[in-house]
LOBAMAR-410836 format. One line per field, with one value per atom (N, C-alpha, C): atom name; z, x, y. Coordinates in pm, 1 decimal. Layout:
name = CA  ... .
pz = Z  ... .
px = X  ... .
py = Y  ... .
//
This chain:
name = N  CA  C  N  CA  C  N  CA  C  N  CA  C  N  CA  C  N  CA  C  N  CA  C  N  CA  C  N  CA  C  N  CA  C  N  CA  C  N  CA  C  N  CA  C  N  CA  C  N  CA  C  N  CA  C  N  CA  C  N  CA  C  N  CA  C  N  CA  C  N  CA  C  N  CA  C  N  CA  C  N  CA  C  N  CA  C  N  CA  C  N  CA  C  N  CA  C  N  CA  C  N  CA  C  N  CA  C  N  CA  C  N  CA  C  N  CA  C  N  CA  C  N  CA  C  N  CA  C  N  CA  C  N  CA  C  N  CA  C  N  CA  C  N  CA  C  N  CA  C  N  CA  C  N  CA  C  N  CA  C  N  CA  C  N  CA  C  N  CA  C  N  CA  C  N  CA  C  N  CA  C  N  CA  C  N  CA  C  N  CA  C  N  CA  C  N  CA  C  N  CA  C  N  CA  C  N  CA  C  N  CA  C  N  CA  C  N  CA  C  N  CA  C  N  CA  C  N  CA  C  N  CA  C  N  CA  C  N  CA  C  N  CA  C  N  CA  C  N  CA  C  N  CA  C  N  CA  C  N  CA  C  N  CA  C  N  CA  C  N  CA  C  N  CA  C  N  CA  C  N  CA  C  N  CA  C  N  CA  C  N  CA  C  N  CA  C  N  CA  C  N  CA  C  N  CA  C  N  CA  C  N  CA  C  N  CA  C  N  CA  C  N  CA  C  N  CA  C  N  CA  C  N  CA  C  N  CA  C  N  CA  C  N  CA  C  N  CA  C  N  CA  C  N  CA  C  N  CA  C  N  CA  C  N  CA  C  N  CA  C  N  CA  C  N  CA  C  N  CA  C  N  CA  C  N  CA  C  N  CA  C  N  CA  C  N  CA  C  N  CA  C  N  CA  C  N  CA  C  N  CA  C  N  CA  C  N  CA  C  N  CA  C  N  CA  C  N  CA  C  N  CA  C  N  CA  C  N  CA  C  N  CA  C  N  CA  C  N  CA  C  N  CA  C  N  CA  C  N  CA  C  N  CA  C  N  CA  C  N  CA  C  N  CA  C  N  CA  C  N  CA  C  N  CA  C  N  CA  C  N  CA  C  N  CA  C  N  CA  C  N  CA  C  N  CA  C  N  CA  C  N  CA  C  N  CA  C  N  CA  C  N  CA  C  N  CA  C  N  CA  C  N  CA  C  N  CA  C  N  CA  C  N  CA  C  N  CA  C  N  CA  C  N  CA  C  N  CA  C  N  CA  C  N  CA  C  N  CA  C  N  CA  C  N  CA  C  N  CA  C  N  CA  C  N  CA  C  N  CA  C  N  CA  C  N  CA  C  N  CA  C  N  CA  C  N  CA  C  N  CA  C  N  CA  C  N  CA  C  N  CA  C  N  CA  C  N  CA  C  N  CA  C  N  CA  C  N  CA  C  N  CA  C  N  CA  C  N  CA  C  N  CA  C  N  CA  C  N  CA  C  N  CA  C  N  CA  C  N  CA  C  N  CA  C  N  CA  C  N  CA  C  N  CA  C  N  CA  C  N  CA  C  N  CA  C  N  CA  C  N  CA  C  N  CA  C  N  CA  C  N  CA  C  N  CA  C  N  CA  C  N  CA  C  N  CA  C  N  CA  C  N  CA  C  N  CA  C  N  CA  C  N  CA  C  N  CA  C  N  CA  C  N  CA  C  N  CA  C  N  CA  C  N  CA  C  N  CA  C  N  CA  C  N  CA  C  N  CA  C  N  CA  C  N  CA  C  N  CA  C  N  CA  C  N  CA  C  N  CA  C  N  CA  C  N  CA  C .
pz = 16119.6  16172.3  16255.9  16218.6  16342.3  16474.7  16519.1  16709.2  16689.5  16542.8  16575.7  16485.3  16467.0  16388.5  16434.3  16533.8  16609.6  16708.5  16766.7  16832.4  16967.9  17044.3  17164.5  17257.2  17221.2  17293.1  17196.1  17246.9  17181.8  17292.2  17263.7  17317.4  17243.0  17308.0  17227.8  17346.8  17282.5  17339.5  17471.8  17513.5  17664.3  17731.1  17851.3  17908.1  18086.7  18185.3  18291.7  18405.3  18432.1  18516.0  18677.8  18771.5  18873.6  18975.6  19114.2  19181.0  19263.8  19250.6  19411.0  19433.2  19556.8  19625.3  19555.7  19501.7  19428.7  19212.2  19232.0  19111.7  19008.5  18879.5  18811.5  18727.9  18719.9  18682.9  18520.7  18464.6  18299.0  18252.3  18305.4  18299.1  18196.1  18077.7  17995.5  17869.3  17769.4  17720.0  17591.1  17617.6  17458.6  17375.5  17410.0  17393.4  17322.1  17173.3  17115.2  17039.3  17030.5  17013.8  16992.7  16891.4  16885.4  16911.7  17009.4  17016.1  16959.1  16847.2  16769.9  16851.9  16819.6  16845.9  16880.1  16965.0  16972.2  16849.8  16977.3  16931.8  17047.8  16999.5  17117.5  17126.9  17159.0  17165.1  17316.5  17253.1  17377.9  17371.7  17487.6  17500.8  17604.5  17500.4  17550.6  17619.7  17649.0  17677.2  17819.7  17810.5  17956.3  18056.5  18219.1  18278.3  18334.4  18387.0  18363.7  18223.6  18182.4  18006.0  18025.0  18093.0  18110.5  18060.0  18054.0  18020.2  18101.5  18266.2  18332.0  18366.1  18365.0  18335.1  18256.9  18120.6  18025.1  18035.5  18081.5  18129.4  18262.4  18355.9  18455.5  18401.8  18330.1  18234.2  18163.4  18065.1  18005.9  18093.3  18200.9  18322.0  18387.1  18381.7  18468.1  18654.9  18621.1  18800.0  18785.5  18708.3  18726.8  18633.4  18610.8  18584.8  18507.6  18390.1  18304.2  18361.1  18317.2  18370.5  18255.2  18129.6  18002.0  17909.2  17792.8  17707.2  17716.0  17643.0  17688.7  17627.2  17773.0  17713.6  17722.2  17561.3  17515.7  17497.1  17633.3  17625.3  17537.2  17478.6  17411.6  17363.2  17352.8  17283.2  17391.3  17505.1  17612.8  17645.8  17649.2  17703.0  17883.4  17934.5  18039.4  18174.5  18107.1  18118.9  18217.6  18109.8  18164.8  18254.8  18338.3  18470.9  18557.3  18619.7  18784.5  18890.9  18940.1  19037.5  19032.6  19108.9  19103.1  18956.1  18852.0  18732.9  18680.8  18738.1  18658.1  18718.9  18827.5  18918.1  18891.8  18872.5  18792.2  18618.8  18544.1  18407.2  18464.8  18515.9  18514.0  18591.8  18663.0  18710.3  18631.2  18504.5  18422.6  18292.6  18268.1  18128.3  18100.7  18227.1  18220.9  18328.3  18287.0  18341.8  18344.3  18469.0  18497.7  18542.3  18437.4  18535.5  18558.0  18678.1  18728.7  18724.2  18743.3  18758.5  18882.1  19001.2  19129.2  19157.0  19054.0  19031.9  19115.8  19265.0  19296.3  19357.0  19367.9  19393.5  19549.9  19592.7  19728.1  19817.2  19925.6  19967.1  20045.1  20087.2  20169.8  20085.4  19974.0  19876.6  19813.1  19752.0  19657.9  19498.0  19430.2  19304.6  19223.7  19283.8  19277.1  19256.8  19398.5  19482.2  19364.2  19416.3  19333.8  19206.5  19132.9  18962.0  18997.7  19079.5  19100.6  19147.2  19232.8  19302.0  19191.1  19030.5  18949.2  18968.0  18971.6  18956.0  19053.0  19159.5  19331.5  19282.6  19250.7  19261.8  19173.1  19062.7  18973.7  18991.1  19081.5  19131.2  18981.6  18977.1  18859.5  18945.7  18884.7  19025.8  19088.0  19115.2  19178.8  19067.2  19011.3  18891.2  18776.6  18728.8  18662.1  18711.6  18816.2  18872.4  18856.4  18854.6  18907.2  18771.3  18647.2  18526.5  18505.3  18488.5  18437.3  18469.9  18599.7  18712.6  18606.1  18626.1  18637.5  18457.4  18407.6  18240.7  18242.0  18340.3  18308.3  18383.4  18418.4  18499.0  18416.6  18374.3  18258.8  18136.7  18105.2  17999.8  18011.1  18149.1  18227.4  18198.5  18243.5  18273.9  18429.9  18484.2  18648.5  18778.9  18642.0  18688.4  18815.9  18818.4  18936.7  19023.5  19036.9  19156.9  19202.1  19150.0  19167.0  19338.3  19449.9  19566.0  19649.7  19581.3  19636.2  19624.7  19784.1  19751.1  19691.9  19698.6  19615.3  19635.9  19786.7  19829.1  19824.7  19759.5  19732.4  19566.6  19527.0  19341.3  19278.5  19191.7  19151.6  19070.9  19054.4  18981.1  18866.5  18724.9  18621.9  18685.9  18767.2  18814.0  18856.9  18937.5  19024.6  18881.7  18794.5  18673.9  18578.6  18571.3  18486.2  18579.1  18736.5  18785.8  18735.8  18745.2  18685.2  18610.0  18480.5  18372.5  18353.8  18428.4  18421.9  18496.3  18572.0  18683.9  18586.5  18514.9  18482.2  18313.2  18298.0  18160.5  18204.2  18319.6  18348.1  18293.8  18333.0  18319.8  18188.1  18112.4  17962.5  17898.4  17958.4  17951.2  17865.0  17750.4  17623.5  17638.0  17739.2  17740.3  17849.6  17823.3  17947.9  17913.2  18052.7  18059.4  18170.2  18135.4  18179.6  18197.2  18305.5  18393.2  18400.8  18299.5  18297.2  18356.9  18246.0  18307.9  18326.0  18277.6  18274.8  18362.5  18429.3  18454.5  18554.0  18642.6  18781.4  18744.2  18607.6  18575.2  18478.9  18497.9  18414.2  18279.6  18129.1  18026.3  17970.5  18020.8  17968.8  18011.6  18131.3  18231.1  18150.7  18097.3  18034.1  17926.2  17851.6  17690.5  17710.7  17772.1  17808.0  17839.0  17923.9  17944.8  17819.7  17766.3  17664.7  17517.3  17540.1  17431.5  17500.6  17594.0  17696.0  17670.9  17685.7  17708.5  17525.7  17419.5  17279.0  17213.3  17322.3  17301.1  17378.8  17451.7  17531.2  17455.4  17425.8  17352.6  17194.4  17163.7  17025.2  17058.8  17173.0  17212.3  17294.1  17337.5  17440.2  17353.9  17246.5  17129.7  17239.8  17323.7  17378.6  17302.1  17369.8  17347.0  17472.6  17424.2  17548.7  17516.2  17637.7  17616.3  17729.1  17698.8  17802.1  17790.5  17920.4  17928.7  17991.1  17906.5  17920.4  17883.0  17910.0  17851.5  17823.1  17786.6  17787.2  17632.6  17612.4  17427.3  17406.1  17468.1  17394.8  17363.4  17470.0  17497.2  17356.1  17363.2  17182.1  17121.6  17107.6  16991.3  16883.7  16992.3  16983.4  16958.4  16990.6  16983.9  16824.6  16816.0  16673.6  16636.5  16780.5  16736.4  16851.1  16830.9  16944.9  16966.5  17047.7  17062.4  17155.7  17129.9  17211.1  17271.7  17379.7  17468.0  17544.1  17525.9  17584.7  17639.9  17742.9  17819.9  17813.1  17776.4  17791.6  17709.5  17617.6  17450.0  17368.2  17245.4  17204.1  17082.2  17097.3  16995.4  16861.3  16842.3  16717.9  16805.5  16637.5  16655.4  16608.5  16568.2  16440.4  16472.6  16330.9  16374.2  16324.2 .
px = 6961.7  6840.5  6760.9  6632.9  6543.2  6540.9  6468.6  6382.5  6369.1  6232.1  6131.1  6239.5  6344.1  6385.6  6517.8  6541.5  6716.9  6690.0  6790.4  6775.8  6725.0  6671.2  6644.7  6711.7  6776.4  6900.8  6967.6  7149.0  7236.3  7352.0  7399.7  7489.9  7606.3  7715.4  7856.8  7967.6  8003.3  8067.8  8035.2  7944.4  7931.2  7959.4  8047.9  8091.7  8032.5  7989.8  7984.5  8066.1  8136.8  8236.7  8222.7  8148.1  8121.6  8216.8  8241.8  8354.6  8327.9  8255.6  8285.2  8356.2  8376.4  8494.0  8642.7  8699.4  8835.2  8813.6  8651.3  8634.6  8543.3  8635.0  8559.4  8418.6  8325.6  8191.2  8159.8  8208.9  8171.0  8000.0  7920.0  7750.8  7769.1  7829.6  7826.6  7969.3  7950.5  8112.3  8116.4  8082.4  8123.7  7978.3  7880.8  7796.3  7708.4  7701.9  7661.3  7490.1  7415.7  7285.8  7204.9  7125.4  7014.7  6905.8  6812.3  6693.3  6613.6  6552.8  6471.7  6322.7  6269.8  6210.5  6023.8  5978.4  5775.2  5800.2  5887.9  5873.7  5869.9  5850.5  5801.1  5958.0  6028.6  6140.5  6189.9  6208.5  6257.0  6360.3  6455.8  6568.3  6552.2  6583.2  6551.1  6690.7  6673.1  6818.3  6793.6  6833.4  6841.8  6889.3  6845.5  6878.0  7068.7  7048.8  7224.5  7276.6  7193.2  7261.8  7313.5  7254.2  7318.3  7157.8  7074.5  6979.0  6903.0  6934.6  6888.0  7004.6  7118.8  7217.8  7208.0  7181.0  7167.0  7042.1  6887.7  6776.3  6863.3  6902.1  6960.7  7076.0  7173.6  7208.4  7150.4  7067.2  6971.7  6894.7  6849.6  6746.1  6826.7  6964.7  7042.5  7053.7  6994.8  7041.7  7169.3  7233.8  7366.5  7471.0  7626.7  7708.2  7782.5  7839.3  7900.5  8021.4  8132.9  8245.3  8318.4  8258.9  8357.5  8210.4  8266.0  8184.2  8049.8  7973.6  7867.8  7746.3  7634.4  7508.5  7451.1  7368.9  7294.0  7176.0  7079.9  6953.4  6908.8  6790.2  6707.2  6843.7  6988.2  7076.7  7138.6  7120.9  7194.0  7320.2  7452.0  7542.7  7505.6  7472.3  7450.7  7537.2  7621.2  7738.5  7889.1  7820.6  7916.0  7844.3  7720.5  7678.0  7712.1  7670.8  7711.8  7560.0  7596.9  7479.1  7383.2  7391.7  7247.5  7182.0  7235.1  7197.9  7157.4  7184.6  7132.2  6992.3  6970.0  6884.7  6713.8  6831.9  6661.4  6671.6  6747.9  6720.5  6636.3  6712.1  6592.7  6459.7  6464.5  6308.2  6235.0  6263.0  6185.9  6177.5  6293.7  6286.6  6234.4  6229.2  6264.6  6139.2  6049.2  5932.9  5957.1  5955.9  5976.8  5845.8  5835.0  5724.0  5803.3  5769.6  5804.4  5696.3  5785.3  5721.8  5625.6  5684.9  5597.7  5555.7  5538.5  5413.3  5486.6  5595.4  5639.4  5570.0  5412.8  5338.2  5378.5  5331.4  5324.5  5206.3  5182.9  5101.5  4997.9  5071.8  4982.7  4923.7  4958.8  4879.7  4796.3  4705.8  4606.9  4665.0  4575.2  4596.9  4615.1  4530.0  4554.3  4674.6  4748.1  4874.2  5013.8  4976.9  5056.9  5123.3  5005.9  5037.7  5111.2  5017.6  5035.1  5193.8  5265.1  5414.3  5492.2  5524.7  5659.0  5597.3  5538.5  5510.0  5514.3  5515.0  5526.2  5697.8  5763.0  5913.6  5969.4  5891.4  5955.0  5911.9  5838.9  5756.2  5683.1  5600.0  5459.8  5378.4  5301.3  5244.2  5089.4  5041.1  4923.6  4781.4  4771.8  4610.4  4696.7  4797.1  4863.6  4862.0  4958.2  4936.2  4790.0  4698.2  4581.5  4501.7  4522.1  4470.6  4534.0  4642.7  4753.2  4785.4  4724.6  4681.2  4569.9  4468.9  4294.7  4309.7  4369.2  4362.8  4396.8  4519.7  4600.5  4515.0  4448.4  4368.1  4251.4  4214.6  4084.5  4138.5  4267.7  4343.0  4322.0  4405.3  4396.0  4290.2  4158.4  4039.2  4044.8  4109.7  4066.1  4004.5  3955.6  3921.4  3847.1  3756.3  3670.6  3716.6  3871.0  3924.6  4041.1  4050.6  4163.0  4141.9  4050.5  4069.2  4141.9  4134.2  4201.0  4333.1  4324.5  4496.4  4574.2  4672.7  4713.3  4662.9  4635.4  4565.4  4436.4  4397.3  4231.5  4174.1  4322.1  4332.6  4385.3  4322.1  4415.8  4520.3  4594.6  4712.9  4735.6  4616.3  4631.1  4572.4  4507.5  4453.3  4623.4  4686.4  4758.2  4917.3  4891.5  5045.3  4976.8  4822.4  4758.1  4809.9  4806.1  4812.3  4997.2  5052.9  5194.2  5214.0  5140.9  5185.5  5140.1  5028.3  4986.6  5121.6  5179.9  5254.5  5388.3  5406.0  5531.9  5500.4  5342.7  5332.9  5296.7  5286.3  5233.1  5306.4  5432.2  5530.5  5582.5  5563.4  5531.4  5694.2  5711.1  5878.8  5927.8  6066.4  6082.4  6127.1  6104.4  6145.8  6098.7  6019.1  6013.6  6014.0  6082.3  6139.1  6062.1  6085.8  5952.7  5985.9  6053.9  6137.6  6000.6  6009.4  5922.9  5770.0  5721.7  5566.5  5482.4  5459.1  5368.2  5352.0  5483.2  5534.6  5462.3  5376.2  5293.0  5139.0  5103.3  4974.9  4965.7  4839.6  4749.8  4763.2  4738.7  4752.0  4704.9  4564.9  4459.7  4436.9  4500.2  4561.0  4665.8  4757.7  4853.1  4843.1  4758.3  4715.8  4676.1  4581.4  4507.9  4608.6  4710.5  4817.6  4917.8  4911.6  5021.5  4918.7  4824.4  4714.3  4764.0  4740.7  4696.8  4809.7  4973.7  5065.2  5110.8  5061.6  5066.6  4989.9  4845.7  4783.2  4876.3  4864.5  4930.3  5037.1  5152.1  5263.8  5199.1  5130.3  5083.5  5022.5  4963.6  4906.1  4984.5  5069.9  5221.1  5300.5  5338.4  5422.9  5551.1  5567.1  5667.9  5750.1  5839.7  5925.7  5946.6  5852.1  5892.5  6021.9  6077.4  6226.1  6142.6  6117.6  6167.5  6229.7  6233.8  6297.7  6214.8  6230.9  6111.1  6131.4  6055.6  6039.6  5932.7  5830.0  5704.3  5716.9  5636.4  5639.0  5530.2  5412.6  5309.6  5358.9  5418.1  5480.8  5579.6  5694.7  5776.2  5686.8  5590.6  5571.5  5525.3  5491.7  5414.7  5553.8  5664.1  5750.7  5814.0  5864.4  5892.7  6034.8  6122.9  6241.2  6262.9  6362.5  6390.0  6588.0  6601.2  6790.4  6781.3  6872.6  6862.7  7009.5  7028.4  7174.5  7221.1  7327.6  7384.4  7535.9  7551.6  7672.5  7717.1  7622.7  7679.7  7742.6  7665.6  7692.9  7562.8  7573.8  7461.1  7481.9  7411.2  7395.0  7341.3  7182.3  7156.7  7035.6  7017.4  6862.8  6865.8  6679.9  6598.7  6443.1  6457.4  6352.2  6219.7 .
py = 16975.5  16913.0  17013.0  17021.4  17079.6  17004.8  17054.2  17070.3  16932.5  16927.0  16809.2  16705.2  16708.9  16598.9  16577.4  16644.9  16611.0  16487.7  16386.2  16293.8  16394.4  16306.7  16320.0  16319.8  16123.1  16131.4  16089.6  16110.4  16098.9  16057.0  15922.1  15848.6  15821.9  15872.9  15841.3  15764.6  15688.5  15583.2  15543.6  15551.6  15475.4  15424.3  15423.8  15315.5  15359.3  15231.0  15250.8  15126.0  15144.8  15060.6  15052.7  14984.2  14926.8  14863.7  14918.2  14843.2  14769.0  14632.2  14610.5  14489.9  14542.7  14498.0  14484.6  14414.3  14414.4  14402.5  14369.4  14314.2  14430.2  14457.7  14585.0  14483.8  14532.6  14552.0  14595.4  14564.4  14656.0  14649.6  14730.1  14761.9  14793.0  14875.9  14937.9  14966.4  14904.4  14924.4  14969.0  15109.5  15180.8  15222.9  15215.2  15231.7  15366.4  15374.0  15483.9  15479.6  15574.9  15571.9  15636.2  15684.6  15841.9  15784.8  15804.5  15832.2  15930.2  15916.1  16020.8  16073.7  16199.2  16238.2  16188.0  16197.6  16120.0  15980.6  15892.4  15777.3  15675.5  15562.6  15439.8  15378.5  15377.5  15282.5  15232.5  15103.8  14999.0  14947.9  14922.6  14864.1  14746.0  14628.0  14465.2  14441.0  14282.7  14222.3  14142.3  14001.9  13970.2  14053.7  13980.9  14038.1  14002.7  14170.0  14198.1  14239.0  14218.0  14297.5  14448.1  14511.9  14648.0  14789.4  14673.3  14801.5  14891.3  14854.4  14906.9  14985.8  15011.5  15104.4  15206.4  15154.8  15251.2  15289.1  15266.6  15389.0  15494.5  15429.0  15560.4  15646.5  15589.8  15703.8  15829.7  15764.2  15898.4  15940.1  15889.7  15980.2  16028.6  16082.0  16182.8  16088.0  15989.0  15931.3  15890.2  15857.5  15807.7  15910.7  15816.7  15901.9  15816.2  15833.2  15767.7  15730.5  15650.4  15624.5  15695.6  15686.2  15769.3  15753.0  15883.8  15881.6  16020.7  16045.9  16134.7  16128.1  16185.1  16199.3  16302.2  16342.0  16437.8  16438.8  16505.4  16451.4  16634.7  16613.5  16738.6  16819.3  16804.5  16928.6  16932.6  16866.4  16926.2  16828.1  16863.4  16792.0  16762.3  16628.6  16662.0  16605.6  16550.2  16497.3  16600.3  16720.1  16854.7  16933.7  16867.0  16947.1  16906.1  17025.7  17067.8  16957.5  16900.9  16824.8  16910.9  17039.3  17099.1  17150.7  17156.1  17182.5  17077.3  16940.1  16824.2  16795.5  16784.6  16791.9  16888.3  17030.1  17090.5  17062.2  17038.2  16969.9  16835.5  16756.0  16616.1  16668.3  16735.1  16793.9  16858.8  16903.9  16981.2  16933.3  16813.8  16763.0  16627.3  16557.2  16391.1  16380.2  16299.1  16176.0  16099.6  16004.6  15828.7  15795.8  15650.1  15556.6  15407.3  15337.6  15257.4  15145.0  15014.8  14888.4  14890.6  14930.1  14936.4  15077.6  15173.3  15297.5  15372.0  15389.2  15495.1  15591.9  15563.1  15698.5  15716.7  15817.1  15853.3  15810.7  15725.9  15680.8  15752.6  15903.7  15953.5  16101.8  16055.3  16151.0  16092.5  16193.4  16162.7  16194.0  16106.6  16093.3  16222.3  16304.5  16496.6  16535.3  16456.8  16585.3  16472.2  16378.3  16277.5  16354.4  16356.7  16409.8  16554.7  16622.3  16769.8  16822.7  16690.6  16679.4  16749.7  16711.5  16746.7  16897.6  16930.9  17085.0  17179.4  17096.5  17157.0  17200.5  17115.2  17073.1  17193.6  17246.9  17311.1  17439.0  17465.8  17590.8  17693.2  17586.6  17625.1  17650.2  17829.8  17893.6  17781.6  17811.6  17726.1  17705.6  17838.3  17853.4  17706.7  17752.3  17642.5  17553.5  17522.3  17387.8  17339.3  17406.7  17293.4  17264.6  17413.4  17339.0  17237.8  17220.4  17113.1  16997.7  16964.6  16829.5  16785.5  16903.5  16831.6  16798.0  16875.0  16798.6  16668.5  16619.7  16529.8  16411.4  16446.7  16322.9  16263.7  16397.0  16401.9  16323.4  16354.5  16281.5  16162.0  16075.5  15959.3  15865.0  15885.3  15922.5  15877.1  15960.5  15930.1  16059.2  16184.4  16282.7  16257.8  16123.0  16105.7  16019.4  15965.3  15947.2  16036.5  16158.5  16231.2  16271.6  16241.6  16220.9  16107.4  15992.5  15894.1  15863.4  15807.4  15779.3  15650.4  15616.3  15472.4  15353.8  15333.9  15172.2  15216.9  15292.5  15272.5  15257.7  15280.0  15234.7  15100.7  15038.6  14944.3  14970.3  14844.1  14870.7  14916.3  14855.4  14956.9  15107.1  15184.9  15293.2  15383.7  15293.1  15342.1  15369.1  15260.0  15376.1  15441.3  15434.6  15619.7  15689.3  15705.4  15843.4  15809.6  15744.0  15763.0  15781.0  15775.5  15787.7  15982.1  15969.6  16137.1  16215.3  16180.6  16248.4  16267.8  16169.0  16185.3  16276.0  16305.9  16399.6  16522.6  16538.3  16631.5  16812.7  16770.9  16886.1  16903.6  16861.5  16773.9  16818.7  16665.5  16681.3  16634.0  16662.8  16624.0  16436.8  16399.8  16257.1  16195.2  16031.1  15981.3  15863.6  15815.5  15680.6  15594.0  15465.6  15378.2  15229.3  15214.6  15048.3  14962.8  14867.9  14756.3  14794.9  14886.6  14958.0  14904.4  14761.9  14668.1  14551.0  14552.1  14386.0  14359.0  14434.6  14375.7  14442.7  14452.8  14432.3  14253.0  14232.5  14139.8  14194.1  14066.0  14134.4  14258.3  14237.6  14270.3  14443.2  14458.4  14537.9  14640.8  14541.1  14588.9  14640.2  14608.7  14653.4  14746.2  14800.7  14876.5  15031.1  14994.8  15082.5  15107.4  15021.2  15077.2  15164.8  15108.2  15209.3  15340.8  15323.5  15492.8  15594.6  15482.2  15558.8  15569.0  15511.2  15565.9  15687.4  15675.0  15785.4  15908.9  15902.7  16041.5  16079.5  15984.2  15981.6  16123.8  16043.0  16150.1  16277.1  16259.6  16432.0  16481.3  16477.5  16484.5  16551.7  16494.8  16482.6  16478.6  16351.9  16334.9  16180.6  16148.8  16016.1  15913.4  15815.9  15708.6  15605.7  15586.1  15493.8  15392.7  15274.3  15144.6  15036.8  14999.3  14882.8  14785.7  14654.0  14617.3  14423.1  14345.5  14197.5  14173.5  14270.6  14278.7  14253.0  14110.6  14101.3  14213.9  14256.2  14289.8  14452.9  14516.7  14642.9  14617.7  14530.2  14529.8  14525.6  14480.3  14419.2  14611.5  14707.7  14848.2  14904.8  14877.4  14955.2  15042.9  15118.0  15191.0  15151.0  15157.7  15122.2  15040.9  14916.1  14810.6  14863.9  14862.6  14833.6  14752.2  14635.2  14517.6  14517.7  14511.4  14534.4  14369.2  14342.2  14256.1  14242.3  14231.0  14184.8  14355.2  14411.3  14586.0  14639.6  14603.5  14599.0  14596.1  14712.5  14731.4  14677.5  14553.2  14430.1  14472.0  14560.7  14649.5  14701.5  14794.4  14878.0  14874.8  14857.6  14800.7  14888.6  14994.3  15068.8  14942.8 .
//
C-alpha cells in the first residue's frame, strides 16, 4: 500500500480497562479498525458506549490497557511520553464541542498557538495563520477574541487551528452539538471543504444525524464493542 492508500489509523485489538474504586470499567474490549486515508468517518453509539474512549485513544491523550495504535505508520503505543506529546503536536488536530479556544487571545494567536508549540519560525507562522483564516472566511475578524465571536465563528477559528499545522488526522468530539442547525450545516460544508483541500481525515464522534448523514464511513460502538463499519 502507498502513503495515500495506507490506513490512517489502525487499531488492533483494543482494549481500555478503568478502576474505580474496587469495580473494573471495560471502556473498550478488543477493539480492531482502519481508518483510511481524506475521509469523513464517524463513530456513533450511545452514551457510555465507549466512543469517547476510542477518539482519546487515537488522539494520543490516553493509553490502551492492551492492544495497539497506529496512527500515519506510527506505532504509538511504543512511545516514550515526550515523543508522544510532540507526534500529537505535529500530527493530530482536535475540535471540540465547547471550541476550547483561548479567551484572552485573538482569533489570530488562537489559530497561530499549534505553531507557537511546534516552533514554526514566525514569516511562516503568519503566512499559514492568515491563509487559514482566509480559508475560514474570518480574515476580517482575525483581531477578535472569543466573546466577541459567535458560536458557528468561534469552531471556524477551531476548525482553522486545528488545520493549521496540516496534520495527517483530526479528530472532532461532537463539533456541532452547541450550534443551531442551520449553524451546523454550514460547519460541516466548511469542514468537507477544507477536508478536500487539506487532503486531511476527519474522525468524529458524534449524534449529529445531519453530520452522519455526510459521513463516508460510520463504525458504530457499543458496550465497548465495535458493533460494524459501513463505508
Amino acid at each position: 500500500m502507498t502513503p495515500e492508500t495506507s490506513p490512517v489509523v489502525r487499531l488492533h485489538n483494543l482494549a481500555r480497562v478503568y478502576r474505580v474504586g474496587r469495580t473494573e470499567v471495560r471502556a473498550l474490549r478488543g477493539v480492531s479498525l482502519d481508518i483510511a486515508p481524506q475521509r469523513f468517518t464517524t463513530v456513533i453509539g450511545p452514551s457510555g458506549s465507549g466512543k469517547t474512549t476510542l477518539l482519546n485513544l487515537i488522539g494520543c491523550i490516553d493509553s490502551p490497557t492492551s492492544g495497539t495504535v497506529e496512527i500515519a505508520g506510527q506505532n504509538v503505543t511504543r512511545m516514550a511520553d515526550n515523543a508522544l506529546s510532540d507526534f500529537r503536536a505535529r500530527n493530530i488536530g482536535f475540535i471540540f464541542q465547547g471550541f476550547s479556544l483561548i479567551p484572552v487571545l485573538t482569533a489570530y494567536e488562537n489559530v497561530e498557538y499549534p505553531l507557537l508549540l511546534t516552533g514554526v519560525p514566525a514569516p511562516q507562522r503568519r503566512r499559514a495563520t492568515l491563509s487559514m483564516l482566509e480559508a475560514v472566511g474570518l480574515a476580517d475578524q482575525r483581531g477578535q477574541r472569543p466573546n466577541e465571536l459567535s458560536g458557528g465563528q468561534k469552531q471556524r477559528v477551531a476548525i482553522a487551528r486545528a488545520l493549521v499545522k496540516q496534520p495527517a488526522l483530526v479528530l472532532a468530539d461532537e463539533p456541532t452539538a452547541n450550534l443551531d442547525s442551520a449553524t451546523g450545516e454550514s460547519i460541516i460544508a466548511l469542514m468537507r471543504r477544507m477536508q478536500g483541500e487539506a487532503r486531511t481525515t476527519f474522525v468524529f464522534s458524534t449524534h449529529d444525524p445531519q453530520l452522519i448523514a455526510h459521513a463516508d464511513t460510520i463504525f458504530r460502538v457499543r458496550d465497548g464493542l465495535l458493533m460494524e463499519g459501513t463505508p
